[in-house]
C-alpha positions in Angstrom: -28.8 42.6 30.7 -31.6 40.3 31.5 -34.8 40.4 29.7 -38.0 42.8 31.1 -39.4 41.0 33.7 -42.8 39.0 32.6 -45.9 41.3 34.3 -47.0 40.0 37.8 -50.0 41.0 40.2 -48.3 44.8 41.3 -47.4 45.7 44.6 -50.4 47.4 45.9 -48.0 50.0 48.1 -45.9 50.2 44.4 -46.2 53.9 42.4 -46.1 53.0 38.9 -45.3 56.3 37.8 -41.4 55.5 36.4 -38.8 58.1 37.4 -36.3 59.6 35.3 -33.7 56.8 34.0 -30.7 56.7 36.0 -28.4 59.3 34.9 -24.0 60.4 34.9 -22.4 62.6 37.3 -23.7 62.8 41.6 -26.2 64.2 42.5 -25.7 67.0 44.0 -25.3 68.2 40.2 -27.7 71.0 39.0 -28.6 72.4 35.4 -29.6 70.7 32.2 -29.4 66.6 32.2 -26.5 64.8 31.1 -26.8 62.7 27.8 -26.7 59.1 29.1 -23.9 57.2 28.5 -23.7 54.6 25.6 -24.5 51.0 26.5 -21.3 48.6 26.7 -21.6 46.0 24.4 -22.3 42.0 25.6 -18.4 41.5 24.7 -16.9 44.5 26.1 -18.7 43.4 29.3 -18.0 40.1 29.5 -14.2 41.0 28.8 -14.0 43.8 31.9 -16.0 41.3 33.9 -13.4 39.3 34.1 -10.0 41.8 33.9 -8.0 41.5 37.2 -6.7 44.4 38.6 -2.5 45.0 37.8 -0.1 47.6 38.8 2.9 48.9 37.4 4.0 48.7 34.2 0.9 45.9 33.3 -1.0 48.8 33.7 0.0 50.2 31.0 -0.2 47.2 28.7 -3.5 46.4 30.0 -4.8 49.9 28.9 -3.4 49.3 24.9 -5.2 46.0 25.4 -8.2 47.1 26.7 -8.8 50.0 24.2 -8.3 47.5 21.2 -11.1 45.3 22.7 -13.5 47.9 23.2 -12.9 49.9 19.9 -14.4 52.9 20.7 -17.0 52.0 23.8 -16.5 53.9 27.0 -13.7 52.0 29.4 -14.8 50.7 32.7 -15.3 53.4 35.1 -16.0 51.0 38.5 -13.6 48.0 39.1 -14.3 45.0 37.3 -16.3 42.6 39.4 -14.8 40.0 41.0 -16.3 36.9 43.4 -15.3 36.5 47.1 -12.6 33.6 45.7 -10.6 36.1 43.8 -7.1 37.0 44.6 -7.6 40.6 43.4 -4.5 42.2 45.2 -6.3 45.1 47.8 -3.5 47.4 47.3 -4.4 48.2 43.5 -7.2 49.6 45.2 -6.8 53.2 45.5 -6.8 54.8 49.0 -9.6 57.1 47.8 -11.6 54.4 47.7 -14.7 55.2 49.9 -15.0 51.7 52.3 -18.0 50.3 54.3 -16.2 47.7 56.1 -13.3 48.3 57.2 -10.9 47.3 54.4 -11.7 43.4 55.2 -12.3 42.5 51.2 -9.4 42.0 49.3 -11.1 42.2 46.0 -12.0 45.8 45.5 -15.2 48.1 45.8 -17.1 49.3 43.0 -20.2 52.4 43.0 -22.2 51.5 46.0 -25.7 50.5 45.1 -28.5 50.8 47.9 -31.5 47.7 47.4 -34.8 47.9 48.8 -35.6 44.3 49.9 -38.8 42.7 51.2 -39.5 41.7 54.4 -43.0 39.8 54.0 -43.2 36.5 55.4 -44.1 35.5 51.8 -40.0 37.0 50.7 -38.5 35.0 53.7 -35.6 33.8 53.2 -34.4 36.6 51.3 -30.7 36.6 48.7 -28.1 38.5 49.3 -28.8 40.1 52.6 -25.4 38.4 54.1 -23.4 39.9 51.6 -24.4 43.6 51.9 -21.7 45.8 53.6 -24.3 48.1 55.7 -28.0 47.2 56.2 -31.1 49.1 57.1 -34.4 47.8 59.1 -36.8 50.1 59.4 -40.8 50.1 59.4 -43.0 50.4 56.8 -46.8 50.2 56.3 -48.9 47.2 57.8 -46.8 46.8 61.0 -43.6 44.9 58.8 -40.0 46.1 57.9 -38.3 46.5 55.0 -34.5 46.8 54.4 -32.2 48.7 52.4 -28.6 46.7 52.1 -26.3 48.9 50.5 -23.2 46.6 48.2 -19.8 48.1 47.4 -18.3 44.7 46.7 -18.2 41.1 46.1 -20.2 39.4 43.4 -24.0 38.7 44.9 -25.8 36.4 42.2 -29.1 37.2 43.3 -30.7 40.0 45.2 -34.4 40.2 46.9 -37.2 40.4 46.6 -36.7 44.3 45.4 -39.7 45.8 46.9 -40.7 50.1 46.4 -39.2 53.1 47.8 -39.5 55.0 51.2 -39.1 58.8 51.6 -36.9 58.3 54.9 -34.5 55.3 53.3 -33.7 58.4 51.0 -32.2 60.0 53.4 -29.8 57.4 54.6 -29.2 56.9 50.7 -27.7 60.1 50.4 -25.1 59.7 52.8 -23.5 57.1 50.2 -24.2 59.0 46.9 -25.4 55.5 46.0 -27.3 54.1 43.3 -30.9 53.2 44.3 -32.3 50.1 43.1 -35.9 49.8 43.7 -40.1 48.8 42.5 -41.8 51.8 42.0 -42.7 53.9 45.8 -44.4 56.0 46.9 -45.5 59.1 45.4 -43.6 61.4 48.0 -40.2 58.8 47.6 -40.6 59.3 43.3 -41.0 62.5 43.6 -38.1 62.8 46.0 -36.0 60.9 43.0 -36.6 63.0 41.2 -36.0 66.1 42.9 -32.4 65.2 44.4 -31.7 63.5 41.1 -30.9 60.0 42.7 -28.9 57.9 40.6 -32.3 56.0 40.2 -32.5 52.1 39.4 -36.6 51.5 39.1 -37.3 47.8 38.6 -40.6 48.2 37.3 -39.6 51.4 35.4 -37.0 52.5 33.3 -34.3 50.0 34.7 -36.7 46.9 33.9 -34.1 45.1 32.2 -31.8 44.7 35.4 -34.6 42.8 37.4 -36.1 39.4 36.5 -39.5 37.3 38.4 -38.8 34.3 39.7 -41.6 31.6 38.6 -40.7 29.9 42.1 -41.7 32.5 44.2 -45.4 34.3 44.8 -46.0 37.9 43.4 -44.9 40.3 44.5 -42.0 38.7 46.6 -40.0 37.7 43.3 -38.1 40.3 41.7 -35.0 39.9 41.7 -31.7 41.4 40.5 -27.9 40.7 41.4 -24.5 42.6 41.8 -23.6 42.2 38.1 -26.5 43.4 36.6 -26.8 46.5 39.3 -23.0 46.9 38.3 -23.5 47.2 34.5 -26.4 49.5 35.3 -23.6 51.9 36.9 -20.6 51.6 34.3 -23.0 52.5 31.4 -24.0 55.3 33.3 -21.0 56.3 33.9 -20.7 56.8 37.8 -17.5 56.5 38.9 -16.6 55.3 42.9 -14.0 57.8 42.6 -16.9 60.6 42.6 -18.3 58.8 45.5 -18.8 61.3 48.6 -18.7 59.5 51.5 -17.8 60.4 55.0 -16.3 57.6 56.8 -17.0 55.7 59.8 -13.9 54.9 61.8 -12.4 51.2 61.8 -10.3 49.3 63.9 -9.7 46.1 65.5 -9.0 47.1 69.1 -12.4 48.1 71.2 -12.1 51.0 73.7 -12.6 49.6 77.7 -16.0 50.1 78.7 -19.4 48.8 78.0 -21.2 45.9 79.1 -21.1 42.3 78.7 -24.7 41.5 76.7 -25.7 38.0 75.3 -29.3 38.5 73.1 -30.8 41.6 71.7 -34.3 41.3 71.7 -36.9 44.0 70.3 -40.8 44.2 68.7 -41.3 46.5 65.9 -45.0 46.0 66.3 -46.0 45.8 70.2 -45.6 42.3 70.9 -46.6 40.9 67.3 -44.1 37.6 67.1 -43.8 38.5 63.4 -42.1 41.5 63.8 -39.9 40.1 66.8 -36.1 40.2 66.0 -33.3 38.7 68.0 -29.7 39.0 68.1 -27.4 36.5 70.1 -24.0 36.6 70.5 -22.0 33.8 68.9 -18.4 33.7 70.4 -17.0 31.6 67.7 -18.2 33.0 65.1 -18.0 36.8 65.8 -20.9 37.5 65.1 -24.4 38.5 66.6 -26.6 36.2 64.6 -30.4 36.9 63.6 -33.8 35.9 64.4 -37.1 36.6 62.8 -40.3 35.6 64.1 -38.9 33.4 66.5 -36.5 31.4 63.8 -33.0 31.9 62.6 -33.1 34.6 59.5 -31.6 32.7 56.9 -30.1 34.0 53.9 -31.1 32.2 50.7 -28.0 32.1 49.0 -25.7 30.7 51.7 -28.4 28.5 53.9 -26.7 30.0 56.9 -28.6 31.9 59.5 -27.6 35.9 58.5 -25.4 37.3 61.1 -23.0 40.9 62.0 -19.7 42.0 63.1 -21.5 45.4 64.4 -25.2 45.7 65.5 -26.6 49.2 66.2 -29.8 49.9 67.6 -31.0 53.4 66.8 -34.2 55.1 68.7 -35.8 57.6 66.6 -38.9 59.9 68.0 -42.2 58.0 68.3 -44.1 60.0 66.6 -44.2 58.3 63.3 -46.8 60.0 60.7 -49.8 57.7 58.7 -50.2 59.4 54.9 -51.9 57.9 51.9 -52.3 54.0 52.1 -51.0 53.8 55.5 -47.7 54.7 54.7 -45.7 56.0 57.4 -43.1 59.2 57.9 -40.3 59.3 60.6 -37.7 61.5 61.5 -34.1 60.4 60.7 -32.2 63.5 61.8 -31.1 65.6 64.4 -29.6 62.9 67.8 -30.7 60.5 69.5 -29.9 57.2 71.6 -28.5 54.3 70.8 -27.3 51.0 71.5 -23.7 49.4 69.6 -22.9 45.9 70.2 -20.0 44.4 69.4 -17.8 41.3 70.5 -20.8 40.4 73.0 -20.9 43.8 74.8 -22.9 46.6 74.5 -22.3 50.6 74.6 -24.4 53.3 75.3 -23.4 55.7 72.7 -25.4 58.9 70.7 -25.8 59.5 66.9 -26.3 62.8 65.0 -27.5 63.4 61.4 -27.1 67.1 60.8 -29.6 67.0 57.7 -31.0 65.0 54.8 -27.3 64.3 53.0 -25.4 64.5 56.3 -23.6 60.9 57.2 -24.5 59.5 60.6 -22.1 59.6 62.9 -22.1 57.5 66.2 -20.4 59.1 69.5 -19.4 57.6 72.6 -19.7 59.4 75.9 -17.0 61.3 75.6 -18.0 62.9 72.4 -15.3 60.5 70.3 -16.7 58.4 67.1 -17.2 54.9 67.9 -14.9 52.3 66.7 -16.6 49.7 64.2 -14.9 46.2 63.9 -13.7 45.5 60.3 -16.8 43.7 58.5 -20.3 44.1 58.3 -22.9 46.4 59.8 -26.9 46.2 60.6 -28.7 49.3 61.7 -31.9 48.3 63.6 -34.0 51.5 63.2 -36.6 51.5 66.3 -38.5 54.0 67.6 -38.3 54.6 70.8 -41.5 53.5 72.5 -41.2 50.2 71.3 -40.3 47.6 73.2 -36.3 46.8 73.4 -34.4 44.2 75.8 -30.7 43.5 76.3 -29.6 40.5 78.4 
């Protein structure tokens, strides 16, 4: 694991207060804390890192293999981790395997890990954004957004800027049972950590070690982590995807009729502040709605390209959003609502529920039947509902 990051000027909205380390089993568990899990040594890491998956009877000889390299450390729990070029065969993947988009990666999922990442001018462009498999935008304090992207596969090499925890990103956490990787919060998000013992990643904490500072990049929009160190995080601590509890949205590559034929998405998160201005537009040959910030593309760091998604959502929440300590902000994320799905340039009218803090939220059409979600990414604009929102 990387070194502890060097010290930096804090972020001011940033709790340093360190939860309790990350720790085995879901959380829904109760009772006494589990003994964490013993580290992995540098070898035994490097050595599952790179283990494709078999079947059959190499399964067997890959297990006599495995245990002689390891001599007596835990064995992988997660599969190993593998980049987008691998040729990892998708049906060694169990069907148990909880999925985020659709089945579209053929190189298998591991424990889902939820990152908060900036969005400051200052973190623009941001890493790894293109490569989560679901992404949140929703607001935080001084008028901006933040996201949470939530990985289940693929190898991301770098991740960021990891910025601090929000009480209501919690709540979508728990629909995933993921890991949360994070820079201190607020003191109502730590304490919530704590409480619903969240499998807790705390970059300026007690998971240091899996974030790093870039020198190139102004404090505090440059810490950083990456899939692989986020991954190791979760095999020493022994969460298995298996345990995952995740209830899941329904896939397919067929569209019901209906809807309406929409070009750009265009909303303010701020009244009509250009900085917090997003825009969608459709791109035909690509498949995607593709992203604009402040008037420019949204560009992902890692690729150059603008960032773009198979399935954009637009969910209105109640306008009466709550100013704490610091100017922090409180929202409510469950019970129904409104909201907007676009896909293959049209959009539908549809409704989502969220019976209660761990429920998963479910988007309905009309007639009361889950929407369909193309195979491939998803972005979930979270906008309250008196702000200002136009589809053309």
């Amino acid at each position: 694991m990387a070194k502890k990051p060097t010290s930096a000027k804090a972020d001011p909205a940033q709790s340093k207060s360190a939860p309790e380390p990350i720790t085995s089993g879901t959380k829904k568990s109760s009772g006494s804390k589990p003994t964490p899990a013993p580290t992995m040594s540098g070898f035994a890491w490097k050595r599952l890192l790179t283990w494709p998956y078999l079947t059959g009877a190499g399964v067997a000889v890959a297990a006599i293999i495995i245990g002689l390299v390891l001599a007596g450390q835990p064995p992988a729990v997660n599969p190993p981790l593998v980049t987008a070029n691998s040729s990892t065969n998708a049906a060694a993947v169990s069907p148990a395997v909880p999925d985020l988009v659709g089945g579209v990666t053929a190189h298998g999922h591991y424990y889902p890990v939820a990152v908060m990442i900036d969005n400051h001018s200052a973190a623009r462009p941001q890493s790894g954004l293109q490569a989560a498999s679901v992404v949140y935008e929703a607001l935080v304090e001084g008028g901006i957004t933040r996201f949470m992207a939530v990985y289940d596969h693929g190898k991301v090499e770098q991740i960021g800027p990891v910025r601090s925890a929000r009480p209501y990103f919690l709540q979508w956490l728990a629909e995933y049972d993921a890991a949360y990787a994070h820079a201190g919060g607020s003191p109502e998000a730590l304490g919530d950590i704590r409480k619903e013992r969240v499998h807790d990643i705390n970059g300026i904490g007690s998971a240091a070690g899996a974030f790093h500072r870039d020198g190139t990049r102004p404090a505090p929009h440059n810490l950083y982590t990456s899939s692989e160190k986020l991954y190791t995080v979760t095999v020493q601590n022994k969460l298995k995807i298996s345990d995952v509890d995740i209830v899941s949205w329904t896939f397919g590559s067929i569209l019901p009729p209906g809807g309406t034929a929409a070009k750009t998405v265009d909303m303010f998160f701020t009244g009509k502040t250009k900085s917090t201005q997003v825009t969608y537009t459709y791109d035909a040959a690509k498949q995607q709605w593709l992203r604009n910030q402040a008037g420019q593309p949204h560009q992902d760091r890692l690729t150059k390209a603008q960032i773009g998604t198979t399935n954009l959502i637009v969910q209105r929440i109640p306008s009466s959003i709550g100013v704490g300590e610091k100017g922090r902000l409180t929202m409510t994320v469950t019970g129904t609502g409104s909201a907007k799905l676009f896909q293959q340039g049209m959009v539908r009218e549809v409704t989502w529920t969220k019976k209660d803090r761990e429920a998963r939220t479910m988007f309905t059409n009309a007639d009361g039947t889950p929407v369909t979600f193309l195979p491939g990414n998803t972005w979930i604009e979270v906008l309250p509902s008196d702000r200002t929102l136009t589809v053309q």
